[in-house]
C-alpha positions in Angstrom: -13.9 -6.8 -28.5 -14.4 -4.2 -30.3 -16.1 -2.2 -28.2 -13.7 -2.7 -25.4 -10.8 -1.4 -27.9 -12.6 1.7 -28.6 -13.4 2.4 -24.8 -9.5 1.9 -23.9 -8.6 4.2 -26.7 -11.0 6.8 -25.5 -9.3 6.0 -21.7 -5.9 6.3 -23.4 -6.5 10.1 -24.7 -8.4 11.1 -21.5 -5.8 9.6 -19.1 -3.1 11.2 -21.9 -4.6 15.0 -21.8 -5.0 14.8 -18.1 -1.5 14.2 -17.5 -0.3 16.3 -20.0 -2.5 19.2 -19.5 -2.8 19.4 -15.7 -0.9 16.9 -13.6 2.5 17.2 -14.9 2.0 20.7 -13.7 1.4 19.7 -10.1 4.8 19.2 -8.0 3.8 19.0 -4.6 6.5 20.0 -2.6 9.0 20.0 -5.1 8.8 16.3 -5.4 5.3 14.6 -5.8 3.9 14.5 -8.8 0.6 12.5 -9.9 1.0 10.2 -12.2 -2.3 9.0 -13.0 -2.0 7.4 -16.4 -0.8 4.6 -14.6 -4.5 3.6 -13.9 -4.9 2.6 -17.5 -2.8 -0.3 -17.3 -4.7 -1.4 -14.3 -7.8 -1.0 -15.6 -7.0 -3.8 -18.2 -9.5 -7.1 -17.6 -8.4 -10.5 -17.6 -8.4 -12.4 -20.6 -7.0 -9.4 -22.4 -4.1 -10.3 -25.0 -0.8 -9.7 -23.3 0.7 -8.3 -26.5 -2.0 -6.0 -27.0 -1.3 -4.7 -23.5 2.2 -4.4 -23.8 1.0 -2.5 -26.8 -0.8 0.2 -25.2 1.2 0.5 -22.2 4.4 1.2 -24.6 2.5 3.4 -26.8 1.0 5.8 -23.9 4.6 5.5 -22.1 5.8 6.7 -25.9 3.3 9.3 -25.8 4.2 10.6 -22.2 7.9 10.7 -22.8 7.6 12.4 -26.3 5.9 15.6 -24.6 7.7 15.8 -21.6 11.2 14.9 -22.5 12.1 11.8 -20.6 13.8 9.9 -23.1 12.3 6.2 -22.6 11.4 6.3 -19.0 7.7 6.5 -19.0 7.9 4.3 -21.8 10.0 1.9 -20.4 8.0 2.2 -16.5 4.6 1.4 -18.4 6.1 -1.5 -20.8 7.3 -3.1 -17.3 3.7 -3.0 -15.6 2.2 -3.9 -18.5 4.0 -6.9 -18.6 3.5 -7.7 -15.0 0.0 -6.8 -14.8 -1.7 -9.9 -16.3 0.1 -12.2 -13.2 -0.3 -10.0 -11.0 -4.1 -10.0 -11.9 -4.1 -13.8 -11.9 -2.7 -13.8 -7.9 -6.2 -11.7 -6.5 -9.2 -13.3 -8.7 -10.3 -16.7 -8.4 -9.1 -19.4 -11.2 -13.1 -20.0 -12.1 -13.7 -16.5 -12.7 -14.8 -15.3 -16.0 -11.8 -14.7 -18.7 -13.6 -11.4 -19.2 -13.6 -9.9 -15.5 -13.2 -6.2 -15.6 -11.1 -5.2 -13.1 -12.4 -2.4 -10.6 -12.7 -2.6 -7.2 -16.6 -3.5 -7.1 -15.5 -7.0 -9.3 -12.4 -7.6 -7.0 -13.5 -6.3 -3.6 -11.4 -2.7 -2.4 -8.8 -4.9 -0.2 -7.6 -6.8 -3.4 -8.0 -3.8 -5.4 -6.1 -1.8 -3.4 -3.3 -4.3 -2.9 -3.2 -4.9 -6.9 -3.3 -0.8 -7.4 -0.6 -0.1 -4.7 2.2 -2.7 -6.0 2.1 -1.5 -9.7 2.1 1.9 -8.8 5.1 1.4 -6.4 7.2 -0.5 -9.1 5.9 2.0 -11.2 7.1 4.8 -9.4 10.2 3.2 -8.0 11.5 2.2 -11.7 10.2 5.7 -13.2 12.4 8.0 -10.7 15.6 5.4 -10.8 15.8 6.0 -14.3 14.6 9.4 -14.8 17.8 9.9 -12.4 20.2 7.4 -13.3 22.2 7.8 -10.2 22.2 7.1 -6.4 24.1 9.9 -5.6 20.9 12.1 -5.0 18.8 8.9 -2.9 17.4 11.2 -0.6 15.5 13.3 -3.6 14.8 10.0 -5.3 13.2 8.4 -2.3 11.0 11.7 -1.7 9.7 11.5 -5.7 8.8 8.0 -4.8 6.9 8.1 -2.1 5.3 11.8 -2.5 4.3 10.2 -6.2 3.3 7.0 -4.6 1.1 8.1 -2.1 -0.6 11.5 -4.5 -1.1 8.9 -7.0 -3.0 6.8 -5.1 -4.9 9.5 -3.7 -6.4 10.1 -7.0 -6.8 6.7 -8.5 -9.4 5.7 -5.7 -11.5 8.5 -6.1 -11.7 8.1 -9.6 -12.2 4.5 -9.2 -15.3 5.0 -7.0 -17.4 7.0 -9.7 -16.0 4.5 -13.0 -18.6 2.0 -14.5 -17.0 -1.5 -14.7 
């Protein structure tokens, strides 16, 4: 267990400078941008504690917000899929699988992977623009964050999956 907590801390900071450093520079098009931290809550593997989950997701959220100056949203986006991501789990892996089953696409298979990535980061995305907007005046610029964030985020969570260790 130990072990494990070390390896998501070292996924935390990595996952944390990355954002911070490069890909909250990128806004493609004036409206996507890749929000790849997202892939830590993912990454967590059954059998994990919930609370310790909705620890880190918080915590990185926290993080995110704190240098970036979105008052809660990250925060609040990441406690959400952290509390979600457990079921969700439950739904794509058999019920005699191992409590300990790492979740990559190699353990799952790349359909159920790819289903299970693509529905956390959509209610990721979709709660993370509503309230970083707080209005519906402006739908057409908040449906064009989504999806530009959606689909560039995706982008680079499979390639990174593809050369991760499970």
């Amino acid at each position: 267990m130990m072990v494990y907590s070390l390896w998501r801390l070292f996924w935390f900071v990595v996952l944390f400078l990355v954002q911070m450093l490069v890909l909250n520079q990128i806004h493609l098009f004036n409206y996507a941008t890749p929000l790849l931290y997202v892939y830590f809550v993912i990454t967590f593997r059954r059998g994990y504690p919930k609370w310790a989950i909705l620890l880190w997701s918080f915590a990185l959220g926290l993080s995110c917000d704190m240098l970036v100056n979105t008052p809660g949203v990250a925060a609040a986006s990441m406690t959400l899929i952290g509390a979600i991501q457990p079921y969700l789990l439950e739904l794509f892996i058999p019920r005699d699988s191992i409590e300990t089953l790492n979740v990559s696409a190699r353990t799952l298979g790349w359909t159920k992977f790819t289903v299970l990535t693509s529905t956390l980061v959509v209610i990721y995305c979709m709660l993370f623009y509503a309230l970083e907007m707080f209005t519906t005046i402006h739908w057409f610029n908040w449906l064009m964050n989504t999806v530009g964030s959606i689909l560039i985020t995706l982008l680079l969570i499979f390639p990174l999956e593809t050369i991760r260790k499970s």
